[in-house]
NULUMMI-222602 format. One line per 3 residues: number of its first residue (from 1); their letters; for each residue x, y, z of N, C-alpha, C. Coordinates in nm, 2 decimals, m for minus. Layout:
<rs>
NUM) a) X:Y:Z:X:Y:Z:X:Y:Z ~ ...
</rs>
This chain:
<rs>
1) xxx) 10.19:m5.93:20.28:10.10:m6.03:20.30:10.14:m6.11:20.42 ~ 10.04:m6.13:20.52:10.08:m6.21:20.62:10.14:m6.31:20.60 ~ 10.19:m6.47:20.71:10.25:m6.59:20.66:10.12:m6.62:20.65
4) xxx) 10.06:m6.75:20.55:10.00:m6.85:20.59:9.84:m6.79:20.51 ~ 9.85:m6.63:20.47:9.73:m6.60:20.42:9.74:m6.64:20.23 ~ 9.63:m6.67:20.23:9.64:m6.70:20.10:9.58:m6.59:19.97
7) xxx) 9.71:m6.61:19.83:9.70:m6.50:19.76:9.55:m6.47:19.70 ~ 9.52:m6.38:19.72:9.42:m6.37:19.59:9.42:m6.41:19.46 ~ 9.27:m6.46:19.42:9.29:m6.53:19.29:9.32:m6.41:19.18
10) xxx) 9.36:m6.44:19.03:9.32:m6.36:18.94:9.23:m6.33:18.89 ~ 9.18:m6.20:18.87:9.06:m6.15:18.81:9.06:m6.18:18.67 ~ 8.95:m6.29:18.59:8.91:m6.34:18.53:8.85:m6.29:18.45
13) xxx) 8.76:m6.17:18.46:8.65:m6.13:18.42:8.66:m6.05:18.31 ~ 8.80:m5.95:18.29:8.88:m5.87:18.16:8.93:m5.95:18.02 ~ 8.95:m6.10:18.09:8.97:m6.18:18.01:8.84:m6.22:17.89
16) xxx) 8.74:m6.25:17.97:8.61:m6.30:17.91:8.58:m6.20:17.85 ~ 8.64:m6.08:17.94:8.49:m5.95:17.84:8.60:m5.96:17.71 ~ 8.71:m5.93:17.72:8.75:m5.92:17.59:8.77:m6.03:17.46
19) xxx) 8.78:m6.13:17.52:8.74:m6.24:17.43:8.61:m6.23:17.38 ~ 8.51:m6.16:17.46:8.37:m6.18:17.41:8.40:m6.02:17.36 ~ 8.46:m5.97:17.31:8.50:m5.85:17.21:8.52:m5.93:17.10
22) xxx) 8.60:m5.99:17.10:8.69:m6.02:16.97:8.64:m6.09:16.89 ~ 8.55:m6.19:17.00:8.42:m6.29:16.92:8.29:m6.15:16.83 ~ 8.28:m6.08:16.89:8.18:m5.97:16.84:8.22:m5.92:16.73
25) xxx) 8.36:m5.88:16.78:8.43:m5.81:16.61:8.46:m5.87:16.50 ~ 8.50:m6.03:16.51:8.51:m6.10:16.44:8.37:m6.11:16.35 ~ 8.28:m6.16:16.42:8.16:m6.18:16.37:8.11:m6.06:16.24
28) xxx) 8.11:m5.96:16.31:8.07:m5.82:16.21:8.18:m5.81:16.10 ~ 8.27:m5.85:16.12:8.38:m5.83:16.02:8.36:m5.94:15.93 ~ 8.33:m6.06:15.93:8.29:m6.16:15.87:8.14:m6.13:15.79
31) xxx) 8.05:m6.07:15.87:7.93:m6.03:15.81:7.94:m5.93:15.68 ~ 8.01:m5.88:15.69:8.00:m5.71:15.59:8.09:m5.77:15.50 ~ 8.25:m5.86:15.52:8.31:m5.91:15.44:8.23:m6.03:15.37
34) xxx) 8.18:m6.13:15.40:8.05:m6.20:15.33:7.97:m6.13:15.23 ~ 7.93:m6.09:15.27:7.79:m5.93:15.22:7.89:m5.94:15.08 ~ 8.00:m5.85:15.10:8.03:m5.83:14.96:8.12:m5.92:14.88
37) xxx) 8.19:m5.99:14.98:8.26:m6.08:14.84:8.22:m6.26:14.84 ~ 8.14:m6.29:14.96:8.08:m6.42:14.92:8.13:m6.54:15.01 ~ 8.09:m6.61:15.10:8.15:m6.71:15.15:8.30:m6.76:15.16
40) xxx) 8.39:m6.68:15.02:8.50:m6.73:15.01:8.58:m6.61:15.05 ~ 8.54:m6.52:15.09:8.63:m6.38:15.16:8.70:m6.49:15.20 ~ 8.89:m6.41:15.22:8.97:m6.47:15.30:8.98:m6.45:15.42
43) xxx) 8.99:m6.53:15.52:9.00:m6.54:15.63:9.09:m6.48:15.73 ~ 9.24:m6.42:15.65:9.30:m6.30:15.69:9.25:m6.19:15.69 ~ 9.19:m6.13:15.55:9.09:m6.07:15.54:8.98:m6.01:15.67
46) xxx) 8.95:m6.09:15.70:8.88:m6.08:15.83:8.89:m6.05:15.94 ~ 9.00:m6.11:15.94:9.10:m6.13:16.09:9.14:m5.98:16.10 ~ 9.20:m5.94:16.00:9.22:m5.76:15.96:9.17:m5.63:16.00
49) xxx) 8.98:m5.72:15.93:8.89:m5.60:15.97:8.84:m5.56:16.12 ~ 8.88:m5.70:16.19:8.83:m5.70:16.33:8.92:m5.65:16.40 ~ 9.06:m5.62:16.36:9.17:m5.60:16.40:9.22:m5.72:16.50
52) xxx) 9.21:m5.81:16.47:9.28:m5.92:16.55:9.41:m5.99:16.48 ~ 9.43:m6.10:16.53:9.53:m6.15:16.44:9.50:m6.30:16.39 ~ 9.54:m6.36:16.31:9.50:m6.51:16.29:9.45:m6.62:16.39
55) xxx) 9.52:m6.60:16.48:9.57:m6.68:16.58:9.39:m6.67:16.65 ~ 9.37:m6.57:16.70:9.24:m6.52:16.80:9.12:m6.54:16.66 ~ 9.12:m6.55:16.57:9.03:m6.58:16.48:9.03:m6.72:16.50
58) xxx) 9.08:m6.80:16.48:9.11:m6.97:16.48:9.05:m7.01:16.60 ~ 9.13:m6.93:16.72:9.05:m6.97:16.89:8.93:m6.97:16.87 ~ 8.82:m6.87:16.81:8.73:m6.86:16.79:8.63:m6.95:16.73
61) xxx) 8.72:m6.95:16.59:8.64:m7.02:16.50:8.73:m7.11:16.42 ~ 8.73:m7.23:16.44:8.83:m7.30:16.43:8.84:m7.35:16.27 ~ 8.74:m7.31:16.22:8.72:m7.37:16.05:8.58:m7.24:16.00
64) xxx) 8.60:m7.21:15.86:8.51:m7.14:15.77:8.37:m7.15:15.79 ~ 8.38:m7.32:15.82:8.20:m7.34:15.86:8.15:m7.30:16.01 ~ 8.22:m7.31:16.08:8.20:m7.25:16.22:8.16:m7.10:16.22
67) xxx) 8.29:m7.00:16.18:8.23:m6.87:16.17:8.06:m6.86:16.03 ~ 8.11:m6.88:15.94:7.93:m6.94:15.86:7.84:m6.93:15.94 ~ 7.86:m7.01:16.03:7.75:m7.08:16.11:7.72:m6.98:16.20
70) xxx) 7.79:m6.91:16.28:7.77:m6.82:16.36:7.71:m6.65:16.28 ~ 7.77:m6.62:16.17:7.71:m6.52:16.12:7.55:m6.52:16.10 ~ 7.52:m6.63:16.01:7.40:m6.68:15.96:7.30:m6.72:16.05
73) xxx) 7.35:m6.80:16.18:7.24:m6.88:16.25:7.10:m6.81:16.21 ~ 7.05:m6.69:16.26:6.94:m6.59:16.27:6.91:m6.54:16.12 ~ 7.01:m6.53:16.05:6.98:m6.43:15.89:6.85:m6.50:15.82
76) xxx) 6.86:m6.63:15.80:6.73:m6.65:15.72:6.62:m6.68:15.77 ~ 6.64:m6.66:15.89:6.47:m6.64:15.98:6.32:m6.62:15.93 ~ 6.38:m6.50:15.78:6.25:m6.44:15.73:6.21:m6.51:15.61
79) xxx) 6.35:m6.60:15.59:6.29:m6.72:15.45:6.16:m6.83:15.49 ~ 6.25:m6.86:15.65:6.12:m6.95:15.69:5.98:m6.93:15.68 ~ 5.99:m6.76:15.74:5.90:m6.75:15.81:5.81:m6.67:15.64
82) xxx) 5.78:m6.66:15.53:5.77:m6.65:15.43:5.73:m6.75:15.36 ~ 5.79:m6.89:15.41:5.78:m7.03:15.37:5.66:m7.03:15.46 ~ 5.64:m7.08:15.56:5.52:m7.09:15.67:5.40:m7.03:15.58
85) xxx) 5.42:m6.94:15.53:5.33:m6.80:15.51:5.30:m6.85:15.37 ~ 5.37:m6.88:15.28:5.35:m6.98:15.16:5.30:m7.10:15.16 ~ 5.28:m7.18:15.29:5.24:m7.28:15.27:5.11:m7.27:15.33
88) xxx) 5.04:m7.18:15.38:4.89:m7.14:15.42:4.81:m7.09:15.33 ~ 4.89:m7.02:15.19:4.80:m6.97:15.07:4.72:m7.01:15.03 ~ 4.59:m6.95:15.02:4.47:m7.02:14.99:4.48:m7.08:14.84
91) xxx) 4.57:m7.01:14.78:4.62:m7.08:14.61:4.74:m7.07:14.59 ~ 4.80:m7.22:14.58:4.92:m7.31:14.57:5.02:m7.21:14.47 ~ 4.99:m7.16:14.39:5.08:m7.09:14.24:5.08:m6.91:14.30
94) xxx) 4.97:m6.93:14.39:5.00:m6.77:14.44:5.11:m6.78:14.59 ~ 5.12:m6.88:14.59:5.19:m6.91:14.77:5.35:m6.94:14.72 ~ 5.34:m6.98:14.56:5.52:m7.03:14.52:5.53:m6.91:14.48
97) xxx) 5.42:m6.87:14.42:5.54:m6.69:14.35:5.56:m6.60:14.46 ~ 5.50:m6.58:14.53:5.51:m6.53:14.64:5.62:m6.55:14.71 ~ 5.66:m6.70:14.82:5.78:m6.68:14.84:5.88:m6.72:14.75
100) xxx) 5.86:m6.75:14.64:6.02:m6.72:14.54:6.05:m6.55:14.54 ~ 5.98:m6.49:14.54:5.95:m6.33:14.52:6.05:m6.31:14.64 ~ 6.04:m6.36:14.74:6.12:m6.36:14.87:6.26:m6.39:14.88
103) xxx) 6.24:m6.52:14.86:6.37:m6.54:14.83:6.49:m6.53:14.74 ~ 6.43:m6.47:14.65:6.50:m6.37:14.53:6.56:m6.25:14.57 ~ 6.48:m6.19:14.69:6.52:m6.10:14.70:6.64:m6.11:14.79
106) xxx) 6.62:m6.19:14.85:6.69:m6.21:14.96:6.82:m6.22:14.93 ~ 6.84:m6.32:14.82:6.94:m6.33:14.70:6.99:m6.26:14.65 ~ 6.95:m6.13:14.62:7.03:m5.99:14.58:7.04:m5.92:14.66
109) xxx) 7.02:m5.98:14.81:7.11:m5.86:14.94:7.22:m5.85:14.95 ~ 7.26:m6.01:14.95:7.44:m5.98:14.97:7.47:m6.15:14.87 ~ 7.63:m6.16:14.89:7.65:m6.26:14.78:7.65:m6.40:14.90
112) xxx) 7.69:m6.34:15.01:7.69:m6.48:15.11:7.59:m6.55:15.17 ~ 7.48:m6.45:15.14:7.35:m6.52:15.15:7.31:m6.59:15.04 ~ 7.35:m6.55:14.96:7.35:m6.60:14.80:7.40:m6.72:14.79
115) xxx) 7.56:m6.78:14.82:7.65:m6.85:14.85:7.55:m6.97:14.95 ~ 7.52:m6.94:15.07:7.44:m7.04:15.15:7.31:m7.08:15.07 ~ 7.23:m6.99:15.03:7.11:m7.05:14.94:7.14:m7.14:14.86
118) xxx) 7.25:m7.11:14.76:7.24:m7.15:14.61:7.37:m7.28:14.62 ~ 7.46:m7.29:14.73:7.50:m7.42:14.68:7.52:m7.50:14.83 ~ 7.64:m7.60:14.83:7.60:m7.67:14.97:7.70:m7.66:15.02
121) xxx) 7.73:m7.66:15.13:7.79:m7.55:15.22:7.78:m7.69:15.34 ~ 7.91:m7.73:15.37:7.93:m7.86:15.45:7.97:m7.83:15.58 ~ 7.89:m7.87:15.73:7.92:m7.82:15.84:7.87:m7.69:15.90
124) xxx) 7.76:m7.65:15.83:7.69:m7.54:15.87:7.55:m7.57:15.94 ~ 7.52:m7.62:16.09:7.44:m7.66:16.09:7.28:m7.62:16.08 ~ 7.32:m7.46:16.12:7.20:m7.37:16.12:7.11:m7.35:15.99
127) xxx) 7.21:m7.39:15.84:7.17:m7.39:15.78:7.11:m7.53:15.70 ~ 7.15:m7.62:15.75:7.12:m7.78:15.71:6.89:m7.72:15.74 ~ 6.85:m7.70:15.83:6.73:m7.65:15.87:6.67:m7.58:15.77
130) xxx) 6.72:m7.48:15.76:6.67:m7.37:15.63:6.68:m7.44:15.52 ~ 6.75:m7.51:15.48:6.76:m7.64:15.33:6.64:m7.70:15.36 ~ 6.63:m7.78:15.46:6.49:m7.88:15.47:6.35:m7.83:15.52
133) xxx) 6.37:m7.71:15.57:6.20:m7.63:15.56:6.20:m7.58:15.42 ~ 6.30:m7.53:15.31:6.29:m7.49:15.20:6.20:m7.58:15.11 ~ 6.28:m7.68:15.09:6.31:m7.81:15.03:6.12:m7.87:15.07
136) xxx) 6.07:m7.86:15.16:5.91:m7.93:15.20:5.87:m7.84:15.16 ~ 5.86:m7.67:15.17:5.80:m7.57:15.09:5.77:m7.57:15.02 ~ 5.86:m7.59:14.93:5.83:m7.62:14.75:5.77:m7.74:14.73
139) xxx) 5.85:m7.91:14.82:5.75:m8.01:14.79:5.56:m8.01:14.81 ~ 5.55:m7.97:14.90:5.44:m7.92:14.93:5.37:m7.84:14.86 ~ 5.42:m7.72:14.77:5.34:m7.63:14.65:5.28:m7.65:14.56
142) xxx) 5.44:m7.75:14.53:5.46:m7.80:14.39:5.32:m7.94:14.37 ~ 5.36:m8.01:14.48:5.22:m8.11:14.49:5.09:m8.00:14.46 ~ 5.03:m7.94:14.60:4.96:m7.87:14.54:4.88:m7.80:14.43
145) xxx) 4.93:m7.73:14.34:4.97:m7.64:14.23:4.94:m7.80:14.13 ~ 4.98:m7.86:14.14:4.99:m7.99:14.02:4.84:m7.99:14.03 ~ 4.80:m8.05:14.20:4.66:m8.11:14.19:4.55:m8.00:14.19
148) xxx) 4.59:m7.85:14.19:4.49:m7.74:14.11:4.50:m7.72:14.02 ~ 4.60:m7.80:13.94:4.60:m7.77:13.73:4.67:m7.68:13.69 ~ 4.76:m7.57:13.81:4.80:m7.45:13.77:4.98:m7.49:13.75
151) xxx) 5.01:m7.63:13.77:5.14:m7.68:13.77:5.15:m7.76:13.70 ~ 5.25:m7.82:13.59:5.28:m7.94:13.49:5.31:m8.01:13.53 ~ 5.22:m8.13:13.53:5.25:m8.23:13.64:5.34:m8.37:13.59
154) xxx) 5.47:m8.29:13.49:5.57:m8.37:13.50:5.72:m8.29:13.54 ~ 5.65:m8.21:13.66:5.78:m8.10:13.70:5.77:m8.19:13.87 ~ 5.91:m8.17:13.89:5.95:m8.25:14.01:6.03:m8.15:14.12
157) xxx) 5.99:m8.11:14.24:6.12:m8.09:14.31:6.22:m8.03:14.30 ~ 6.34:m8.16:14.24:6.45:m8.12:14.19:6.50:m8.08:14.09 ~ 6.33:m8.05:13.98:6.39:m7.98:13.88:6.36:m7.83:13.93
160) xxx) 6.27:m7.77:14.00:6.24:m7.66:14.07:6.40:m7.63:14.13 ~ 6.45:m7.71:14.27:6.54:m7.65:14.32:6.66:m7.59:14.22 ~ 6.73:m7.73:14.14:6.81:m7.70:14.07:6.80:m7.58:13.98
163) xxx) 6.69:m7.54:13.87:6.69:m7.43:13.83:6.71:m7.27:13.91 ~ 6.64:m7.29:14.01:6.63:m7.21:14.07:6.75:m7.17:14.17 ~ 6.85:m7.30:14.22:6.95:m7.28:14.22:7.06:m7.21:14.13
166) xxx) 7.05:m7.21:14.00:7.15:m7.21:13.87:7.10:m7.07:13.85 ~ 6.99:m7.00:13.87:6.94:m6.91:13.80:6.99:m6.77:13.94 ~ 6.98:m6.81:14.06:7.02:m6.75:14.19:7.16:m6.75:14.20
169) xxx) 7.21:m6.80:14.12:7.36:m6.80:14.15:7.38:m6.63:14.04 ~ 7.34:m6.62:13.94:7.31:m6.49:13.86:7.27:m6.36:13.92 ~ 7.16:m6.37:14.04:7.11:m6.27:14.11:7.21:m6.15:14.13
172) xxx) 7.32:m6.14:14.23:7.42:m6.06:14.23:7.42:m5.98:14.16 ~ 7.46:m6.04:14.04:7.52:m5.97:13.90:7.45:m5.86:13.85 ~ 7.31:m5.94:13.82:7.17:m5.87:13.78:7.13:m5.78:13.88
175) xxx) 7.18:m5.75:13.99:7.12:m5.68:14.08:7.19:m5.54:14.08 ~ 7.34:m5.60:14.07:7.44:m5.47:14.02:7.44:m5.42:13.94 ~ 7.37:m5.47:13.79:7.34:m5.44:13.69:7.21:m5.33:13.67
178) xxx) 7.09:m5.40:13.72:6.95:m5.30:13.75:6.94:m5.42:13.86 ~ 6.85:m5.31:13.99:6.84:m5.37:14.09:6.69:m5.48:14.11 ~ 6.65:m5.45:13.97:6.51:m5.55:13.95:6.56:m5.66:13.86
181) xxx) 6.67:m5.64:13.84:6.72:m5.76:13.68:6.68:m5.89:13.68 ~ 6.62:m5.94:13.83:6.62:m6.05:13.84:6.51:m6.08:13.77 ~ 6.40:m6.05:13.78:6.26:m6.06:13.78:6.21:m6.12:13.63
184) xxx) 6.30:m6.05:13.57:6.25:m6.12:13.40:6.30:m6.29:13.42 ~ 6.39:m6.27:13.44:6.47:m6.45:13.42:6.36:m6.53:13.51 ~ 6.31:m6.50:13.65:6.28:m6.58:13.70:6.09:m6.56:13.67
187) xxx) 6.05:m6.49:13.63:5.89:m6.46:13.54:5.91:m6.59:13.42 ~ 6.06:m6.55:13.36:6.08:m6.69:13.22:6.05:m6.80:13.30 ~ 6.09:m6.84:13.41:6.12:m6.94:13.46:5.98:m7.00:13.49
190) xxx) 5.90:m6.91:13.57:5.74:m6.95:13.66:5.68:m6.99:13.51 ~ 5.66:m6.91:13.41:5.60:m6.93:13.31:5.59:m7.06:13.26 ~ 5.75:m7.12:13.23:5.74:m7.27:13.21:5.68:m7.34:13.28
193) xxx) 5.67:m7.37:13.41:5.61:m7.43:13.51:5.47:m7.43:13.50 ~ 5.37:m7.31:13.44:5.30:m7.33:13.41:5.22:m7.44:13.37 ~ 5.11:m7.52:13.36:5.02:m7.63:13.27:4.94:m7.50:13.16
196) xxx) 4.93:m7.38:13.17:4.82:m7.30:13.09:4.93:m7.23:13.05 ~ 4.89:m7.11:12.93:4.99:m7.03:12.88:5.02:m6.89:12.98 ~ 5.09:m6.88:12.92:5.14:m6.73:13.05:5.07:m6.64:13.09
199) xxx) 5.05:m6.57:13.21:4.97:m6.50:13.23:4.94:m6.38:13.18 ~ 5.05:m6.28:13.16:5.08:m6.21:13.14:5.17:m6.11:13.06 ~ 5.26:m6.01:13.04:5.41:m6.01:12.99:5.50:m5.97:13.07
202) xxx) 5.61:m6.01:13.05:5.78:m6.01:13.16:5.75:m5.89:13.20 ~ 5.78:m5.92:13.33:5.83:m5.76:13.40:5.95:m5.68:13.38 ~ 5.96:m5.56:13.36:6.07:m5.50:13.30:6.12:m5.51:13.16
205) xxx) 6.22:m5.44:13.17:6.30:m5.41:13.03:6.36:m5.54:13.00 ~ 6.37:m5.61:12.87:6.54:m5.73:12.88:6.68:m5.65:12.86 ~ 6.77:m5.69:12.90:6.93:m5.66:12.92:6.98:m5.66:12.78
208) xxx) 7.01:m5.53:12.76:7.08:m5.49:12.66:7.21:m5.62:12.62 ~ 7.32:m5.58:12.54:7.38:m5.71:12.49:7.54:m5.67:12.58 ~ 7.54:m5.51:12.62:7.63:m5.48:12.65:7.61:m5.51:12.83
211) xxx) 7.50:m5.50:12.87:7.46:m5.55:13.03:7.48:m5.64:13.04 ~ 7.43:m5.76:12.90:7.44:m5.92:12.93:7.56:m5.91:12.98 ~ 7.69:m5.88:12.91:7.82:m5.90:12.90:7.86:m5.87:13.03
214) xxx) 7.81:m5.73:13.10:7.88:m5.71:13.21:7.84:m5.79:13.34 ~ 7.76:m5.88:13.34:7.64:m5.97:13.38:7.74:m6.09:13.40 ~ 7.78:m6.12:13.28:7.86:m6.26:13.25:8.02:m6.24:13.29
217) xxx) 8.06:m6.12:13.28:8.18:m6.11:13.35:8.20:m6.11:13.49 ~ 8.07:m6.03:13.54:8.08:m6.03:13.77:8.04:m6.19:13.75 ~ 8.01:m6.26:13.65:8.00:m6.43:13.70:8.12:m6.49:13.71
220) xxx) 8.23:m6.43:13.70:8.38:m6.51:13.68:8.44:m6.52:13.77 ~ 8.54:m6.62:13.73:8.62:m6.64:13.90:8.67:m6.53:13.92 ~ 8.62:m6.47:13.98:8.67:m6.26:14.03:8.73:m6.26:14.20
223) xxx) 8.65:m6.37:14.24:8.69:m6.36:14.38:8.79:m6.41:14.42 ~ 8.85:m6.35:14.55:8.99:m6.34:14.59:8.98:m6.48:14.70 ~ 9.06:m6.59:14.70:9.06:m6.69:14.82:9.10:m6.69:14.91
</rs>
C-alpha cells in the first residue's frame, strides 16, 4: 500500500447477514420449542436447537418476553380477524360460538399459544393488542346476546373471560387425549350462559374415568424450566 493511501474499511456485510441468521434460527427454534412445551421451554434449550450459544441468544433477545414477542407478533392475526367477523354476526349467540369455536381451536394447536391466551404474560407487547380486541369482542356480544334474550343477563365479562380462561388452560391435554375433547366442556360451558334451556345434546362422547386421569396428569407441573 502506498504512503499516505488510506486502508480499506471492513466489510460489514457477513457480519449482519449472519446475525440476521442467528436471529432467524433462534426464532424457529423458539417457535417449535413453544409449540410443544409452552412458554416456559428453557432458554438453553433453545439456544441448542438454533445451534448457538447463550451468549448470541441474549444479544438477541435480551429477556423471555422479547423472544415471546417476536415469535407471536403475527400468530394470532386469525383470532382478530375471527373477532371482527364475530362482531358483524347478524346474531350475537351465533357470532360468540362461533369465534369461541376459533379460539378453541386455536388453543389446541400448540401449548404456547395456549400459554399467551390463557394467562398474562408481562412485556409482550404484541400481545397486550390481542387481549383488548379480545376482551371488546366478548364485551360487545355478551351486551348484545343479553339484549336479544339469548344471554343471562346476570353474566358479566369477567365471568366469561375467566371461565374460559380456566377451561383453555385444559385444551392441550384434551386434545392429546381425543383431538375434539374440547368441545363437550366448552358446549357445558355455552349452555350455562344460556337465558333458555339448551339447545341441543353435547357434542361427542364424555371421557372415560381412565382419560379423565390421563387429562389430569398432562395438567401437572411436567414442564421443564
Amino acid at each position: 500500500m502506498a504512503v499516505g493511501e488510506e486502508r480499506p474499511a471492513k466489510r460489514a456485510a457477513p457480519v449482519r447477514r449472519d446475525a440476521r441468521r442467528n436471529r432467524e434460527l433462534l426464532v424457529e427454534a423458539a417457535r417449535e420449542a413453544f409449540a410443544s412445551q409452552g412458554l416456559e421451554a428453557p432458554l438453553d434449550d433453545i439456544a441448542r436447537r438454533a445451534g448457538v450459544g447463550n451468549a448470541t441468544l441474549y444479544r438477541h433477545f435480551p429477556s423471555r418476553a422479547a423472544l415471546v414477542d417476536e415469535v407471536f407478533r403475527d400468530a394470532l392475526a386469525g383470532t382478530v380477524a375471527a373477532g371482527d367477523r364475530a362482531r358483524d354476526a347478524a346474531d350475537a349467540w351465533e357470532g360468540l360460538t362461533g369465534y369461541l369455536d376459533v379460539v378453541f381451536a386455536v388453543l389446541a394447536a400448540d401449548r404456547g399459544t395456549n400459554d399467551l391466551m390463557t394467562t398474562g404474560v408481562e412485556g409482550v407487547r404484541s400481545l397486550d393488542a390481542v387481549h383488548a380486541h379480545n376482551r371488546e369482542t366478548m364485551d360487545l356480544l355478551i351486551g348484545r346476546a343479553q339484549r336479544e334474550g339469548s344471554v343471562r343477563v346476570d353474566v358479566v365479562t369477567e365471568d366469561l373471560l375467566l371461565t374460559l380462561a380456566a377451561l383453555g388452560r385444559a385444551v392441550p391435554a384434551l386434545a392429546a387425549t381425543a383431538p375434539d375433547g374440547w368441545r363437550r366442556p366448552l358446549a357445558l360451558f355455552l349452555d350455562g350462559l344460556r337465558a333458555s334451556a339448551p339447545a341441543g345434546p353435547l357434542p361427542g362422547p364424555a371421557l372415560t374415568g381412565a382419560e379423565l386421569g390421563a387429562v389430569l396428569r398432562d395438567l401437572g407441573p411436567h414442564r421443564a424450566k
